[in-house]
C-alpha positions as CSV (number, residue, x, y, z in Angstrom):
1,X,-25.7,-29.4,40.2
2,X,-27.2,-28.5,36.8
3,X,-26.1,-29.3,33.6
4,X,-26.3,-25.5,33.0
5,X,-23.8,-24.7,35.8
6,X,-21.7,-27.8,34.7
7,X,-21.2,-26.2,31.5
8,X,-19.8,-23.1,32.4
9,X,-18.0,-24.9,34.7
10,X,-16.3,-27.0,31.8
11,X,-15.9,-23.5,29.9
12,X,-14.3,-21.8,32.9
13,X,-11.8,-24.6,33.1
14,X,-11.1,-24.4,29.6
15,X,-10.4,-20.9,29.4
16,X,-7.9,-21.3,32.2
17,X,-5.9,-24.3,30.4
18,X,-6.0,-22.0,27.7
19,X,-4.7,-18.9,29.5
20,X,-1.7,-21.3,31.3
21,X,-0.7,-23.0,28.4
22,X,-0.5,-19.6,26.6
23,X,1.7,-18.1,29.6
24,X,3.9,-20.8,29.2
25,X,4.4,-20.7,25.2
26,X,7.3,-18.7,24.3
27,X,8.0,-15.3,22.8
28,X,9.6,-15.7,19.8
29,X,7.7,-17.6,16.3
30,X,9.5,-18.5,13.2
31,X,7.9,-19.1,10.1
32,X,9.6,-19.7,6.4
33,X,8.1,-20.2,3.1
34,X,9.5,-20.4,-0.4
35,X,7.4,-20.5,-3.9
36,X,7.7,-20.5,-7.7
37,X,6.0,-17.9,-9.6
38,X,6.2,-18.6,-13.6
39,X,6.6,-14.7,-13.4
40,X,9.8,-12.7,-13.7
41,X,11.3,-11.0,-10.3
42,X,10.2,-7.4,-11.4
43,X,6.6,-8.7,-11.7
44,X,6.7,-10.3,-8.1
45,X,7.9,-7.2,-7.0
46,X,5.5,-5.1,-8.1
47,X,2.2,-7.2,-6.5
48,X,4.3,-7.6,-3.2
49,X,4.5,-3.2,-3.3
50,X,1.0,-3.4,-3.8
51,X,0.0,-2.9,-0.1
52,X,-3.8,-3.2,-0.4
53,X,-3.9,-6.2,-2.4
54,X,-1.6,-7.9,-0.3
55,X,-1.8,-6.5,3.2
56,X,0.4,-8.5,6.1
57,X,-3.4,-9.0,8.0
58,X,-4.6,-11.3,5.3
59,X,-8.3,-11.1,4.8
60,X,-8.4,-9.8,8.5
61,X,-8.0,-6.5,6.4
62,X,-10.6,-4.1,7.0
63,X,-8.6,-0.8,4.9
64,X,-5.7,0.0,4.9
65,X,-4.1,3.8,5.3
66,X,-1.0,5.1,3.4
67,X,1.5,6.8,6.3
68,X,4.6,9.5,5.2
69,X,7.2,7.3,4.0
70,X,10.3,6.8,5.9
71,X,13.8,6.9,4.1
72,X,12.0,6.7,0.9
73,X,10.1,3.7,1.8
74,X,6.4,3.0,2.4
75,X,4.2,2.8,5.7
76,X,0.6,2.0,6.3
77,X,-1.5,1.5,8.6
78,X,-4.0,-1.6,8.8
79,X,-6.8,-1.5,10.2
80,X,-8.6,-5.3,11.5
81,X,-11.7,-3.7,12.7
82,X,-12.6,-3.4,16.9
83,X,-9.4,-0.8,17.3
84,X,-6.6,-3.9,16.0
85,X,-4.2,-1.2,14.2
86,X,-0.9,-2.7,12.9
87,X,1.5,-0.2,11.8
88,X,3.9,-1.8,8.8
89,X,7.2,-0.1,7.6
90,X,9.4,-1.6,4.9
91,X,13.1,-1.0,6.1
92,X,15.1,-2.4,3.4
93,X,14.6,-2.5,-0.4
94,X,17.0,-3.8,-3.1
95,X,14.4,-3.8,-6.0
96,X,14.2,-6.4,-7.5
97,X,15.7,-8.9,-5.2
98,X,15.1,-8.6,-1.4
99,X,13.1,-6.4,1.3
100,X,12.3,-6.2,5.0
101,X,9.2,-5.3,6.4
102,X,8.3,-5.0,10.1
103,X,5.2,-5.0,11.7
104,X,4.1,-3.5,14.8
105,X,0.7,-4.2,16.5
106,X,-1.6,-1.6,18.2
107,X,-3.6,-3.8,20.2
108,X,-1.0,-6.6,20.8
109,X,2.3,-6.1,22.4
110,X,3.5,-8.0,19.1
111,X,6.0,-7.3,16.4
112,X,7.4,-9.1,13.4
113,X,9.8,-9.3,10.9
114,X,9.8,-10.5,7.9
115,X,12.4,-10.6,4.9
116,X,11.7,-11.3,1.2
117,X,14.0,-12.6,-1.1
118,X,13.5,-12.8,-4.8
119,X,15.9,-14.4,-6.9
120,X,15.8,-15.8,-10.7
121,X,14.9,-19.4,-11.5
122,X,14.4,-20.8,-14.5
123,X,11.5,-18.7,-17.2
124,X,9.9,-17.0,-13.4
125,X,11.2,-16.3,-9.8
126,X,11.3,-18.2,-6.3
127,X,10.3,-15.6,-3.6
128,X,11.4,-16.9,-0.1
129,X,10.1,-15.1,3.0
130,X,11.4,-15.5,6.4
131,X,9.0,-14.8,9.2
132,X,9.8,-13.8,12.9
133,X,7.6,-12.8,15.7
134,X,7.7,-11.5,18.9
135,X,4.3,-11.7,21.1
136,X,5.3,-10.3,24.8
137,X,3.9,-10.5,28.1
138,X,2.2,-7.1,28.7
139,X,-2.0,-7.7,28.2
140,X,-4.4,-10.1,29.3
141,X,-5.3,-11.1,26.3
142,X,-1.5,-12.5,24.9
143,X,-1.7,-16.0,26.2
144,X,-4.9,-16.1,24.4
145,X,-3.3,-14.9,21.5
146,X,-0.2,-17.2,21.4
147,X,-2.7,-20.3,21.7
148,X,-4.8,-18.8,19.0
149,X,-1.5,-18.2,16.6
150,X,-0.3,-21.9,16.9
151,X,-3.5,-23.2,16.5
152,X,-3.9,-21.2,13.4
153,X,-0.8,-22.5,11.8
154,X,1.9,-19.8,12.9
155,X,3.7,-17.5,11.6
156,X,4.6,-20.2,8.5
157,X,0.8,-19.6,7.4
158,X,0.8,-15.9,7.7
159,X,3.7,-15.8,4.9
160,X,1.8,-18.9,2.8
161,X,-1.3,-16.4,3.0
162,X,0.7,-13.4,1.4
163,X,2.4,-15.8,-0.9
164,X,-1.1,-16.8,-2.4
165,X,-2.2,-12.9,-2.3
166,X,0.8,-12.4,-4.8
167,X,0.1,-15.6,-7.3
168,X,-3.8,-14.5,-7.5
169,X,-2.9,-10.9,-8.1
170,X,-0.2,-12.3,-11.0
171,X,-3.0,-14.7,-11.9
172,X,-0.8,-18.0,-11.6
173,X,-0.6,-20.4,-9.0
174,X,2.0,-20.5,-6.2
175,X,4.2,-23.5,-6.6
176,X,5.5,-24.6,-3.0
177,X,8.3,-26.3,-2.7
């Protein structure tokens, strides 16, 4: 046996584990996060409508397209590259104080959920954002994708990632608590 063939050996077992592990993880991910901003509730509010800036892909962002709005709120479409589409609507907006998004993806039978809360405290705000996810059995690729999300800190770092989108568009720093 060559060390070649006991390589991909080694790979094909890991990729396997993997796969298994990832059919056994559940279906449902919850994430929450909470920050300071030294900046009023109306200034939060604005960066988080700022779609572009602070898209729910993170830097996985490759554009971003504006969709009709629904009830008076906005879609878009992000686009991560390789035909990864995820289609976000905001379903719920109390400006200044709390709104619900929810994502859908293209490529992943995945949705989420996620609800934003702004509320006063002390000279800024504390934005709180609850997370929830939903990655079901339907490709070959979801176990994968489950392993890969856990691994990558979860849903939790998804809504730390936005957080930070926010303070560096405010220019200030996000203040966990």
């Amino acid at each position: 046996m060559t060390l070649i063939s006991l390589g991909l050996g080694g790979l094909a077992l890991l990729v396997v584990g993997v796969v298994v592990i990832g059919l056994l993880m559940p279906e449902r991910y919850d994430g929450r996060s909470q920050v300071l901003y030294p900046k009023t509730a109306e200034d939060v509010w604005g960066a988080l409508l700022d779609y572009d800036r602070h898209p729910m892909t993170g830097k996985m962002k490759k554009s971003v397209q504006a969709q009709p709005a629904e009830n008076s709120l906005p879609v878009w479409i992000e686009n991560m590259g390789h035909g990864q589409l995820v289609t976000v609507k905001t379903v719920e907006a109390e400006r200044p104080r709390h709104m619900v998004r929810e994502i859908k993806s293209k490529g992943v039978p995945m949705t989420s959920r996620w609800q934003y809360t702004l509320e006063p405290a002390g000279e800024g705000c504390r934005l709180t954002i609850e997370g929830e996810t939903y990655i079901r059995s339907g490709t070959w690729h979801v176990p994968i994708f489950r392993v890969m999300m856990v691994l990558g800190g979860g849903v939790k770092k998804g809504l730390d990632i936005q957080m930070d989108m926010v303070a560096d568009t405010l220019h200030v720093e996000a203040q966990r608590e």
